[in-house]
C-alpha positions as CSV (number, residue, x, y, z in Angstrom):
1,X,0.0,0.0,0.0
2,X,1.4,3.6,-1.0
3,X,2.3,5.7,1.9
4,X,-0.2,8.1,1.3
5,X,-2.8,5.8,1.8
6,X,-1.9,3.6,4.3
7,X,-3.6,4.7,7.5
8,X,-5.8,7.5,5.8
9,X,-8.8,6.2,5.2
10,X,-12.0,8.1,4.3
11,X,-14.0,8.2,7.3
12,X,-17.1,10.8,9.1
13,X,-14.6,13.4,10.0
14,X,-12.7,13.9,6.3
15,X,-15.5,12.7,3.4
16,X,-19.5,13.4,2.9
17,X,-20.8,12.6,-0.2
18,X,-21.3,16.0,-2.2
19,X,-25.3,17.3,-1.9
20,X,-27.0,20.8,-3.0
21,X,-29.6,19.6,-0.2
22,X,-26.6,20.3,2.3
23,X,-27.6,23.9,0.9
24,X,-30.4,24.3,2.2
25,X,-29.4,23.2,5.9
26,X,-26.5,25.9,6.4
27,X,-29.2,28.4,4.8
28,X,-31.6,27.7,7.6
29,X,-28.5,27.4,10.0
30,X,-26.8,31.1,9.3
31,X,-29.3,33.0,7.8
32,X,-32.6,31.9,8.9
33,X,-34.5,35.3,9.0
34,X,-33.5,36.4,5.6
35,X,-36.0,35.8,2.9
36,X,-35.8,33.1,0.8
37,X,-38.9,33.3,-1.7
38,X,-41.3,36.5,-2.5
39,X,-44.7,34.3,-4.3
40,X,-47.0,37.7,-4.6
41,X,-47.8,38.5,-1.1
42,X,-46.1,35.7,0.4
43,X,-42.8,35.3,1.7
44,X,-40.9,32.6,3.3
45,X,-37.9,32.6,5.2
46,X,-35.0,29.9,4.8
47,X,-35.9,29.0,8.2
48,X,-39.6,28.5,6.6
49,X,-38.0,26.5,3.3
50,X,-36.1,24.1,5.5
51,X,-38.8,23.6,7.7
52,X,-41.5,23.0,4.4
53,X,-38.9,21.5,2.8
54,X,-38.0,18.7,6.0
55,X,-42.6,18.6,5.9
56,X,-42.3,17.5,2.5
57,X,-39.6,14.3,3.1
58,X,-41.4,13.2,5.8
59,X,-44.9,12.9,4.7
60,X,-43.7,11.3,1.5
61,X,-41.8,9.0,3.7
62,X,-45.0,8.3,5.3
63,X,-46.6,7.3,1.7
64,X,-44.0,4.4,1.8
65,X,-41.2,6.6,-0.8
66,X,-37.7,5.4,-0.1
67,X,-34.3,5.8,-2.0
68,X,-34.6,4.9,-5.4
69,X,-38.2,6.1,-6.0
70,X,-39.4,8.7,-8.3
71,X,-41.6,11.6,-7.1
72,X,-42.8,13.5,-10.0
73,X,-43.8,17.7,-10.0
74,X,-46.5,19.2,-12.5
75,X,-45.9,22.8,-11.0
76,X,-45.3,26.6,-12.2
77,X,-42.8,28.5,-10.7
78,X,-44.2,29.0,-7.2
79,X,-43.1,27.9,-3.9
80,X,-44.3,24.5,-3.5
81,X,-41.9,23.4,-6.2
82,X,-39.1,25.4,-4.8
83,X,-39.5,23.1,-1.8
84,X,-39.6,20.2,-4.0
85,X,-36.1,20.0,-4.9
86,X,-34.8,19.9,-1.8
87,X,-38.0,17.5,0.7
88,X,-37.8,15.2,-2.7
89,X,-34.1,14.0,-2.5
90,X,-34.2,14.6,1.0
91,X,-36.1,11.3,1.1
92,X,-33.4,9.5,-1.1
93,X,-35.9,9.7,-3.8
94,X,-35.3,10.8,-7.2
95,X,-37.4,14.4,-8.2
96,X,-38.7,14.3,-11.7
97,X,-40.5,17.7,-12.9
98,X,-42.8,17.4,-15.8
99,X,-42.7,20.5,-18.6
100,X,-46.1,22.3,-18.0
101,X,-46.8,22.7,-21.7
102,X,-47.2,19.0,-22.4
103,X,-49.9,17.1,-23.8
104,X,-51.2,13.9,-21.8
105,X,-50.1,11.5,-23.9
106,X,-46.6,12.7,-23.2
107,X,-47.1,13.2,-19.5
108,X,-48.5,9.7,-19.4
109,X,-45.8,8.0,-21.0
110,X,-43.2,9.6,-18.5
111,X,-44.9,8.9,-15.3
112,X,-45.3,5.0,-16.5
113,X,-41.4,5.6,-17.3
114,X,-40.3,7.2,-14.6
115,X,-42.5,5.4,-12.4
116,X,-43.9,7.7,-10.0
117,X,-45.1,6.6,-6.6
118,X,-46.7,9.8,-6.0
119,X,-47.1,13.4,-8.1
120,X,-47.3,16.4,-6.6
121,X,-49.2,18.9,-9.3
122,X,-50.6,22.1,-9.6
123,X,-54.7,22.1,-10.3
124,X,-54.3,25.1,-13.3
125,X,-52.5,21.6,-14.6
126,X,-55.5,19.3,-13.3
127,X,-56.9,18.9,-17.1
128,X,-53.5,17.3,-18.9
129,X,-53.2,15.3,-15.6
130,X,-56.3,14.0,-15.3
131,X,-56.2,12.8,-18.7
132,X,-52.9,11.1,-18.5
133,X,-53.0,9.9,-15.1
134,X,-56.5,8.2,-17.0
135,X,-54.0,6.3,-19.1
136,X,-52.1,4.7,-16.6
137,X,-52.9,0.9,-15.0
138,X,-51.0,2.0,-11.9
139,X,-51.6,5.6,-11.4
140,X,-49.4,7.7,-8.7
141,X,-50.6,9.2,-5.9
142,X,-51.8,12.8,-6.5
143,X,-50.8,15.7,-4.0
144,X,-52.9,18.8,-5.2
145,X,-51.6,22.1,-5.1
146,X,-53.7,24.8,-4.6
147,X,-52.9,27.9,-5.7
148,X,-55.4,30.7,-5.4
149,X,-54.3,32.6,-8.1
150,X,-54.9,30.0,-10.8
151,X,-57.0,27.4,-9.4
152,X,-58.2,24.6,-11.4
153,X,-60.4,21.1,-11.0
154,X,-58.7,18.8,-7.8
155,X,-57.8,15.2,-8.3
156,X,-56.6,14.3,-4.9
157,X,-57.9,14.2,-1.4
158,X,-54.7,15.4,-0.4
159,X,-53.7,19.0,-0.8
160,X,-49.6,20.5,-0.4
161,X,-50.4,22.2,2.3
162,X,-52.0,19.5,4.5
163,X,-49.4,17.5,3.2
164,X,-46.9,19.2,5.6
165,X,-48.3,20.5,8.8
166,X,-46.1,20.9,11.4
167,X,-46.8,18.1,13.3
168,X,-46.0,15.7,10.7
169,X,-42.6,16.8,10.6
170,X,-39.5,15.5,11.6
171,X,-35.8,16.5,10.1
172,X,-34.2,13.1,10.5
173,X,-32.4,13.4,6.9
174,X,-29.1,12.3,5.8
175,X,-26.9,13.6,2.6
176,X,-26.8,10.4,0.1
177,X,-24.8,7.8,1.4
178,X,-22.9,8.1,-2.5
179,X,-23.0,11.2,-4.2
180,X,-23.3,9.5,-7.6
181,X,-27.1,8.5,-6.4
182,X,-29.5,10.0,-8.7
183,X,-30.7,13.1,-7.7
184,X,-32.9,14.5,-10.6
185,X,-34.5,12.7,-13.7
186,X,-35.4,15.3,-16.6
187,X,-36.9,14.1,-20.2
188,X,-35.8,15.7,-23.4
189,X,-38.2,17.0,-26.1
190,X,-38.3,13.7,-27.8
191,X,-38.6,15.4,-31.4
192,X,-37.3,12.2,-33.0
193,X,-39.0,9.6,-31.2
194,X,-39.9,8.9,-27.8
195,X,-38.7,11.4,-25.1
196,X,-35.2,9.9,-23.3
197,X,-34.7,10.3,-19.8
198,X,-31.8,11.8,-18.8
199,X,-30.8,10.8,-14.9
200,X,-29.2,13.4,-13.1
201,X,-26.4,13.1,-10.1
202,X,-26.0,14.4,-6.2
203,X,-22.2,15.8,-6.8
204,X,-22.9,17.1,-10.9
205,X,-25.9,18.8,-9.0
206,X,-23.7,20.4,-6.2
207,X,-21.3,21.0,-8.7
208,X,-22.9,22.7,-11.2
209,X,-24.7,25.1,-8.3
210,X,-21.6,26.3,-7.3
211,X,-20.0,26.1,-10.8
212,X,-23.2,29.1,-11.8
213,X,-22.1,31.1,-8.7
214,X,-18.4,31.2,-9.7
215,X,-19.5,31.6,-13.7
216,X,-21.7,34.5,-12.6
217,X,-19.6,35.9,-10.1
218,X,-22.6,36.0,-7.7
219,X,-22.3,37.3,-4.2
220,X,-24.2,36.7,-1.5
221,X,-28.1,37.3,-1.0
222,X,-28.9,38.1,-4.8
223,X,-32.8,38.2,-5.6
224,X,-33.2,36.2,-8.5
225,X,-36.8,36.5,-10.9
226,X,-37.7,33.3,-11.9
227,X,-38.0,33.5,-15.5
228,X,-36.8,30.5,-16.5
229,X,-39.3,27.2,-15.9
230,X,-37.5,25.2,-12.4
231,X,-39.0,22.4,-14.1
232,X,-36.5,23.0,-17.6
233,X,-33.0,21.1,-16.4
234,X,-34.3,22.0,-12.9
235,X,-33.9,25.8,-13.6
236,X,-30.1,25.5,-14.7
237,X,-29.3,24.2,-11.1
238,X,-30.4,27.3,-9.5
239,X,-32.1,26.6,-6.7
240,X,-29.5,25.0,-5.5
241,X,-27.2,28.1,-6.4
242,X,-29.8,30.4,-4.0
243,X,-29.5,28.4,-1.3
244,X,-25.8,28.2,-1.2
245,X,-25.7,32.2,-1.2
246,X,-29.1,32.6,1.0
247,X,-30.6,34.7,-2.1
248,X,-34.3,35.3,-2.7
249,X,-36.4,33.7,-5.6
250,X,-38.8,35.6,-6.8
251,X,-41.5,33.8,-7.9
252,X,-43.1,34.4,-11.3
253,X,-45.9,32.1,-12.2
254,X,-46.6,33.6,-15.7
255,X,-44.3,35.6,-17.9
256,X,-46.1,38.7,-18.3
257,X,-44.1,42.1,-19.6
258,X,-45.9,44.6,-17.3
259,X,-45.5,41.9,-14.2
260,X,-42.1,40.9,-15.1
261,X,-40.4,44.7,-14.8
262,X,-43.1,45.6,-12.1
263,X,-41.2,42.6,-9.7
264,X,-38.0,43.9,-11.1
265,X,-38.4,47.1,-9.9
266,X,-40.0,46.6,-6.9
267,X,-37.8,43.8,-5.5
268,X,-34.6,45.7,-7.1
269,X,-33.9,41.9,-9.2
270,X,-30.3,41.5,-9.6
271,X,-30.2,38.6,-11.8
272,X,-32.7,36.2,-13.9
273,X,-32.3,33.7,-16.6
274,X,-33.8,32.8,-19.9
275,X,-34.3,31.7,-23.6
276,X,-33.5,34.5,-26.2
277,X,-37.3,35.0,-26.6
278,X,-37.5,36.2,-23.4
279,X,-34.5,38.8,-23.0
280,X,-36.0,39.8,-27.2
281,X,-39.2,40.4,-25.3
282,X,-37.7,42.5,-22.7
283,X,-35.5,44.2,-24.9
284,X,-38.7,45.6,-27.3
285,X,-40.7,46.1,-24.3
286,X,-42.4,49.9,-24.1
287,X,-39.7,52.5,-22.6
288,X,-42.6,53.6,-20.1
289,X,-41.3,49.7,-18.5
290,X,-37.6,50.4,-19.1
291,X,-37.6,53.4,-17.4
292,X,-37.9,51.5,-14.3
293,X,-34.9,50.0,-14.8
294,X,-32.4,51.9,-12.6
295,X,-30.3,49.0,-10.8
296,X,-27.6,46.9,-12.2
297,X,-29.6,44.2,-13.6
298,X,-27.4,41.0,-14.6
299,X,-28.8,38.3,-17.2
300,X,-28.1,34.9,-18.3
301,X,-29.2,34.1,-22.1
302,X,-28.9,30.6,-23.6
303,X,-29.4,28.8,-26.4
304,X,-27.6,27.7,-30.0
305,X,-26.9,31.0,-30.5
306,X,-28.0,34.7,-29.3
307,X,-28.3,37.2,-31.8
308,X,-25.5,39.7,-32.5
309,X,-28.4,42.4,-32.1
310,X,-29.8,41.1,-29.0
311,X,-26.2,41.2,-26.9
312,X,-26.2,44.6,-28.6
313,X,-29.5,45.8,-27.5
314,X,-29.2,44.6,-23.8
315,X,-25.8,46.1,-23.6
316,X,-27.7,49.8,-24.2
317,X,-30.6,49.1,-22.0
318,X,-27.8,48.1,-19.2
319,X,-28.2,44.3,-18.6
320,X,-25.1,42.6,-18.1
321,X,-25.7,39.5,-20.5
322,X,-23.3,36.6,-20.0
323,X,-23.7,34.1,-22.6
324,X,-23.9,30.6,-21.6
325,X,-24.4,26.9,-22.9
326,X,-25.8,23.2,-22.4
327,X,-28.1,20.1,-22.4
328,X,-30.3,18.7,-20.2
329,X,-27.5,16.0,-20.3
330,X,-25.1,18.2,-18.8
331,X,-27.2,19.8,-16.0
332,X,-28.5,22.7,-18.1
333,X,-25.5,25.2,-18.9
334,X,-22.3,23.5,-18.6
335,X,-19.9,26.5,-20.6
336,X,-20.1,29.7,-20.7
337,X,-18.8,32.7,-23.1
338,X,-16.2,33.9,-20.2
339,X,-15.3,37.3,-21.2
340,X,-11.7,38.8,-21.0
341,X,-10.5,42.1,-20.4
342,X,-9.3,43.3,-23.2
343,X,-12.9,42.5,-25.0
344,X,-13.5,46.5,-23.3
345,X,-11.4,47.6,-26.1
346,X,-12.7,46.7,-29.2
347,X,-16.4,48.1,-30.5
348,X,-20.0,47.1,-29.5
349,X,-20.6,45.3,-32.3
350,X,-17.2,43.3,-32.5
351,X,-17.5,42.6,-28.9
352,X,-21.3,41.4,-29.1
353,X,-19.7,38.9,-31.6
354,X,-16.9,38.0,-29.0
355,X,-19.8,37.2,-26.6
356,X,-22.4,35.5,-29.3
357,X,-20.0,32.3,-29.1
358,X,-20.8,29.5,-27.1
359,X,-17.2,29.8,-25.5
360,X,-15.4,27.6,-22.6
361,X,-16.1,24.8,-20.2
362,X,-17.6,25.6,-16.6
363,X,-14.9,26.2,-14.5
364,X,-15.8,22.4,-12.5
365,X,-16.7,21.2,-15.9
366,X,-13.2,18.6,-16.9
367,X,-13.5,19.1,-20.2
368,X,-15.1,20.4,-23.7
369,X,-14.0,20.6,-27.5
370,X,-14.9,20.3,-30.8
371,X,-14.3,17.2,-31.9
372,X,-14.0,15.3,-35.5
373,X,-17.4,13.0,-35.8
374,X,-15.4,10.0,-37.2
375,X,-11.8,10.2,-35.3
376,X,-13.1,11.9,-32.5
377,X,-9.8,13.9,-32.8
378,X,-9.7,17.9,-32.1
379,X,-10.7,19.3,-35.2
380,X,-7.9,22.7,-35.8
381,X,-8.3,25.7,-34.3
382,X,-8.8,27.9,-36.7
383,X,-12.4,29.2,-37.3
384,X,-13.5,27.2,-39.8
385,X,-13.6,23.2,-39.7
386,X,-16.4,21.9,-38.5
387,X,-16.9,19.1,-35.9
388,X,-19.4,18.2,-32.7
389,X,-19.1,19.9,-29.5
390,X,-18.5,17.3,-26.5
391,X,-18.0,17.5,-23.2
392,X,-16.5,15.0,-20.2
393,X,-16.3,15.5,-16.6
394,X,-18.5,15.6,-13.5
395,X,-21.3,18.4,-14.7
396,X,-22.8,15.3,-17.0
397,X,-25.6,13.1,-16.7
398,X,-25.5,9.3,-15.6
399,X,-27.4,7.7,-18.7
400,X,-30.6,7.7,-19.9
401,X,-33.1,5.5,-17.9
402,X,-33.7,2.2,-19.3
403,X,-32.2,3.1,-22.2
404,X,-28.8,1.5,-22.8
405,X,-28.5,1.5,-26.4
406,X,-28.5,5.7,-26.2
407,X,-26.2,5.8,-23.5
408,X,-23.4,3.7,-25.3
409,X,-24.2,6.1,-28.3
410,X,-24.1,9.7,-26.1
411,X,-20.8,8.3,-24.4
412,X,-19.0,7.0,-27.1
413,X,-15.5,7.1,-27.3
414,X,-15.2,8.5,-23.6
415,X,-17.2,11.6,-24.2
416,X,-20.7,13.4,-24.3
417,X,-22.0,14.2,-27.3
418,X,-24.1,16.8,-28.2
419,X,-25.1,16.6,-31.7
420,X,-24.3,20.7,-31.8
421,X,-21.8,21.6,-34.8
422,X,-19.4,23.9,-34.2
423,X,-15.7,25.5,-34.7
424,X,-13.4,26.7,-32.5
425,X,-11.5,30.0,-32.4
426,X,-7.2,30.6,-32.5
427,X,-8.6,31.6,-29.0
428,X,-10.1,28.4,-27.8
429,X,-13.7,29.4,-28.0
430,X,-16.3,27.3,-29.4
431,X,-19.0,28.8,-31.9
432,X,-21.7,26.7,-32.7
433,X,-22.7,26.8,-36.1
434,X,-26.0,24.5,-36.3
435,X,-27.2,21.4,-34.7
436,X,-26.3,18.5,-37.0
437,X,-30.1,17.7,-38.0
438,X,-30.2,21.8,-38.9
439,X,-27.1,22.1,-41.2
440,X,-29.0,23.0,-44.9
441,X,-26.8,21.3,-47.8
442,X,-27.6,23.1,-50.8
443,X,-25.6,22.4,-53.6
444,X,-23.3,20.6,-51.7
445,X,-22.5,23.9,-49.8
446,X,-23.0,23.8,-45.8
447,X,-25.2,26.9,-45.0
448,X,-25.5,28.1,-41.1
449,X,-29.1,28.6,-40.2
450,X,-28.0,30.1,-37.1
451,X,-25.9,32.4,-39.6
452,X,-28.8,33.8,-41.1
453,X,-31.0,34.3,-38.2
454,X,-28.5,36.3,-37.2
455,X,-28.5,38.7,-40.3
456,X,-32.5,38.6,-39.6
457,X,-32.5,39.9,-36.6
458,X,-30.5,42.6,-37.0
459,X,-33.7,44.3,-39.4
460,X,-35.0,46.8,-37.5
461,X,-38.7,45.4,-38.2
462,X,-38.0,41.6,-37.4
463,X,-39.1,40.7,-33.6
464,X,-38.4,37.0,-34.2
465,X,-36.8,34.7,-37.1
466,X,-36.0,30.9,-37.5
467,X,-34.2,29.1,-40.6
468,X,-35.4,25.9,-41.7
469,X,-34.5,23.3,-44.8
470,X,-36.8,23.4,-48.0
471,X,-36.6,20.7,-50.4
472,X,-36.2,21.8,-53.7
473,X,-35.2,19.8,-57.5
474,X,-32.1,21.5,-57.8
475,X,-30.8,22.6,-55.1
476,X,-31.5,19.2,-52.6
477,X,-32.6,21.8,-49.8
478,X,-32.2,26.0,-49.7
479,X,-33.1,28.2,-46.8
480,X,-36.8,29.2,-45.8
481,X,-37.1,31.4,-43.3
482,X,-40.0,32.2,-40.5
483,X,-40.3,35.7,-39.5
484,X,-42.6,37.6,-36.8
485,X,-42.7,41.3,-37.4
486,X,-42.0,43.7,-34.3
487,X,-45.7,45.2,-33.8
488,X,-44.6,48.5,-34.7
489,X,-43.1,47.2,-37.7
490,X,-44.5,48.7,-41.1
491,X,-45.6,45.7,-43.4
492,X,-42.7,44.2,-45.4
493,X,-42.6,42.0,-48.3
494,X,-41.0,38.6,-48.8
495,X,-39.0,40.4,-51.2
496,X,-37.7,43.3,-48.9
497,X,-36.5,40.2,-46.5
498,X,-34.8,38.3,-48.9
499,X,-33.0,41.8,-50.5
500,X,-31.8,42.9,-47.2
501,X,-30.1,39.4,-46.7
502,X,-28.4,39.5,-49.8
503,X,-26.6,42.7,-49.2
504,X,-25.1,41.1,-46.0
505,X,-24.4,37.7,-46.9
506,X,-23.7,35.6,-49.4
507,X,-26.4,35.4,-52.0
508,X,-26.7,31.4,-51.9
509,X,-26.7,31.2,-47.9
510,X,-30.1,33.9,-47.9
511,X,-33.0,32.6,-47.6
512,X,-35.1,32.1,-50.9
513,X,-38.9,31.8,-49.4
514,X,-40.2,33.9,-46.5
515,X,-43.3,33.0,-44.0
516,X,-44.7,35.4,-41.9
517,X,-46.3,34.9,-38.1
518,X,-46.1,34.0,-35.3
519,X,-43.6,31.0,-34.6
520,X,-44.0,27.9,-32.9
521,X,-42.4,27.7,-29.1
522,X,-41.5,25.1,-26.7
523,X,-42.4,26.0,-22.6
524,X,-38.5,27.1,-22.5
525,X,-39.2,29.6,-25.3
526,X,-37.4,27.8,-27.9
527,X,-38.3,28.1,-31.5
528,X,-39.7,24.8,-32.4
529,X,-38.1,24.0,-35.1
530,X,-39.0,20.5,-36.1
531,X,-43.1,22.0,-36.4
532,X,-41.5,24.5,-38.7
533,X,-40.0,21.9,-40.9
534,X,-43.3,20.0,-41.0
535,X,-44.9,22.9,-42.2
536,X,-42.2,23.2,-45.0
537,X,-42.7,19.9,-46.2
């Protein structure tokens, strides 16, 4: 035995297995007055989380849920499912939130996946669950949430808050006896076939909440406006983040503009997190609402790409957009466009380029790169070859559940893969190009759809734009784009789209039909862009 390890064994005093529910405890612990979550006119402390939070394990512990069970959460952004993610894994139990938007169909097929012993859901919800909860031979147990401000039909005896009075609880927890226990299960959009379950872990959860706090350089007691669904990836890992700084959620159950900046402004926000459709709505909101903006306001953006204008735009109205991206495999955002220095130097628009890039790994992230699909070597540095962004380390996903086949195929060759396509800079900064299914090959020529979204929303008149692939009997496939005008947009023609394109880009990259309207979004605000190409074909 090597002298470093003979006689120094892990034991209570030098090793716990790695949590985000430890969190939550030194909240309460230090800082139990301070307020944790503002729902409307309610308020909670973290002495008040920890104690809902400690209700919540113990009554599902009552219902017979042990380690290794899945607790599933049909919920908004509201309290009860801020408690969720900690009283769920509390138990040992894995915490499985279900995307709002869903049909029942879909719903049904991930509780009989996922097995749920019991659901915990929202009534506003009560019609999608009722239907698929109809589906099921061996339906969960329903916990109804009752929320006054958007009540709906209940399905359960059993409401939240019964579910916890104080005299049910007792706060015999224990932090996992391994950190690589599941913590989380999360299903992907399943846009090519059934949805996969992607199975989270304790340490990538604890890792990736302090991983955001480091990336954000967050301090102590922000107030963060949920934006950004806790049921999408778990809301980035940000609950956990909050806790670990004592910060206070604000809770926003519906994104409305004239709500949104009113909580802003009244709770003086300091940072929030979203799709680009939601900083594009906040950045063409009326200037009677951005007048109230008189803080430091800091914003995380996500997605393939964010357009030029958009970084531009936020960096005028004063929002301090750091550009970040990710999977539900890795946790959400697992790399983020750091910015350097000497970025101060060079002009708005150069630098919104700088930070439209997809960038570096998180800093507890091992690794990330752009590598060659076949040799799974780096591809070279230098702007332009193109290859598949993967990552490996600690901020990724288990497997999917029951799903061996696709975890041999996401893992392959020792690393994640994304599917995204993508250079990378002299600099060592990835830029993702397209995902591999959104590439258009027309002519044998690789167009960017990302590319020219880009050029479209920098039109003055343009609000929102996505690219999709059009068969055609030369070509193979050429650009057709989706457009939805700003509302104080004059009308413009297909014709007046396609011209301004072609005196920016190359004239076979531009798009050669135009549809107008409104476009097709996921519960995230993601462009669906699979509906589009439907619609094309």
């Amino acid at each position: 035995m090597h002298k470093y390890n003979k006689d120094l064994e892990k034991n209570s005093a030098n090793y716990v297995s790695l949590s985000p529910i430890s969190f939550l405890f030194r909240a309460a612990e230090v800082y139990p007055e301070r307020v944790a979550i503002i729902y409307n006119s309610h308020t909670e402390t973290w002495a008040d989380v920890y104690q809902k939070a400690c209700g919540l394990a113990s009554s599902l512990q009552e219902l017979g849920v042990a380690k290794g069970d899945t607790v599933a959460v049909m919920a908004a952004n509201t309290p009860e499912m801020y408690h969720c993610h900690f009283g769920v894994p509390m138990t040992g139990a894995v915490l499985n939130t279900l995307n709002t938007r869903l049909d029942s169909n879909s719903i049904a097929y991930m509780l009989k996946h996922g097995e749920a012993k019991v659901l915990i859901a929202d009534t506003a919800f009560s019609k999608t669950i009722g239907e698929a909860v109809s589906l099921l031979h061996d339906p969960p147990i329903i916990v109804d949430i009752i929320d006054l401000n958007e009540m709906g039909e209940r399905l359960s005896q059993i409401t939240y808050d019964e579910f916890i009075v104080p005299e049910k609880i007792h706060k015999t927890w224990s932090l996992p006896e391994d950190e690589w226990n599941a913590i989380a299960l999360s299903y992907t959009s399943g846009t090519t076939g059934s949805p996969k379950g992607v199975v989270t872990h304790h340490r990538g959860a604890y890792l990736n909440a302090i991983s955001n706090v480091v990336t954000w350089e967050m301090s102590h007691f922000p107030v963060y406006l949920w934006t950004l669904p806790m049921f999408h990836c778990n809301g980035w890992c940000f609950p956990w983040t909050l806790a670990a700084l004592a910060g206070t959620s604000v809770c926003l159950r519906n994104i409305e503009i004239n709500a949104l900046f009113g909580l802003i402004e009244k709770h003086k926000v300091t940072h929030y997190c979203g799709a680009p459709v939601v900083h594009n709505m906040i950045l063409n909101a009326p200037e009677s609402l951005k007048k109230g903006l008189k803080h430091d306001l800091n914003a995380m953006v996500a997605g393939a790409s964010p357009p030029t204008s958009l970084i531009e735009e936020a960096e005028k109205m004063g929002i301090n957009l750091t550009h970040v991206y990710g999977l539900t495999e890795v946790y959400g955002p697992a790399a983020v466009c750091a910015k350097q220095p000497h970025w101060e130097e060079v002009s708005n628009t150069e630098k919104a380029k700088l930070n439209g890039r997809q960038g570096v790994r998180y800093v507890l992230q091992d690794a990330m790169d752009v590598l060659d699909t076949k040799t799974l070597d780096p591809v070279p540095r230098d702007g332009k070859t193109l290859g598949e962004i993967m990552f490996r380390g600690n901020i990724t996903m288990k497997g999917y559940l029951k799903n061996a086949s696709a975890t041999k195929q996401a893992f392959e060759g020792g690393w994640f893969h994304t599917g995204d396509l993508a250079i990378i800079d002299p600099d060592g900064y990835v830029k993702i190009k397209d995902r591999s299914k959104d590439i258009i090959i027309s002519g044998g020529e690789n167009i960017s759809t990302i590319e020219i979204e880009d050029v479209l929303y920098s039109h003055a008149g343009i609000f929102e734009a996505a690219v999709v692939a059009k068969s055609d009997e030369k070509w193979g496939e050429v650009p057709c784009a989706f457009v939805t005008l700003k509302q104080s947009s004059e009308e413009i023609s297909e014709k007046q789209v396609i011209d301004f394109c072609r005196e920016r880009m190359a004239h076979f990259k531009c798009p050669k039909y135009v549809i107008f309207g409104e476009l097709p979004k996921t519960s995230t605000g993601k462009i669906q862009k699979n509906v589009l190409r439907q619609r094309v074909r």
